[in-house]
N, C-alpha and C positions, 0 to 999 in steps of 0.2 A: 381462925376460920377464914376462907376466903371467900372474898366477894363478889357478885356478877351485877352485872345492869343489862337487864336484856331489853333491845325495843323492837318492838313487832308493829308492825304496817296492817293492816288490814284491808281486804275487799271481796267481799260476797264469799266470806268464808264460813257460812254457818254449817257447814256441814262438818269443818274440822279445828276450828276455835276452841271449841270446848277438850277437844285432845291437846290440843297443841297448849296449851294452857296446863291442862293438871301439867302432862309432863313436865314442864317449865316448873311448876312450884313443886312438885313431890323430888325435886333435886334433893340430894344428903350431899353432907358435907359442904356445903355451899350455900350460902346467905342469899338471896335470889330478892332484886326487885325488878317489876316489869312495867315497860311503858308501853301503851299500847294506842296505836293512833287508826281511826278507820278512815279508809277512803272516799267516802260513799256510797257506802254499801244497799244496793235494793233489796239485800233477804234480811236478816235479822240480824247479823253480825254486829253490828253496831250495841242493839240491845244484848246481847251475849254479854259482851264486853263490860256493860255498863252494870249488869248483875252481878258479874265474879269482881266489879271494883267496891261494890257496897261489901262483898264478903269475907274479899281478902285485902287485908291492909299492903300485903306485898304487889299489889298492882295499882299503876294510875295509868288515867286515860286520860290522855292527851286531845283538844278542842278535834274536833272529829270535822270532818269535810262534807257538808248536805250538799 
């Protein structure tokens, strides 16, 4: 099976985090870990992130930027 490492940046993306994510893990055929770092985000983005890391073992979040 092959494998990916995806890392994602983030900043004030709560409005499309949450997509941008399943898509990323409901990948087939493909083993998918994801690194996820935010920028300083003033909406929620940050906290998004921090949710789908407690859920999904395929993502870590990377020291985020206040």
């Amino acid at each position: 099976m092959n494998r990916v490492a995806v890392i994602m940046s983030t900043y004030n993306g709560e409005a499309y985090v949450r997509e941008q994510l399943e898509s990323i893990l409901n990948q087939r055929d493909v083993e998918v870990s994801v690194f996820v770092r935010d920028d300083g985000s003033k909406d929620r983005t940050a906290k998004i992130i921090q949710e789908y890391d407690k859920v999904h073992f395929k993502i870590s979040v990377l020291e985020t930027v206040s």
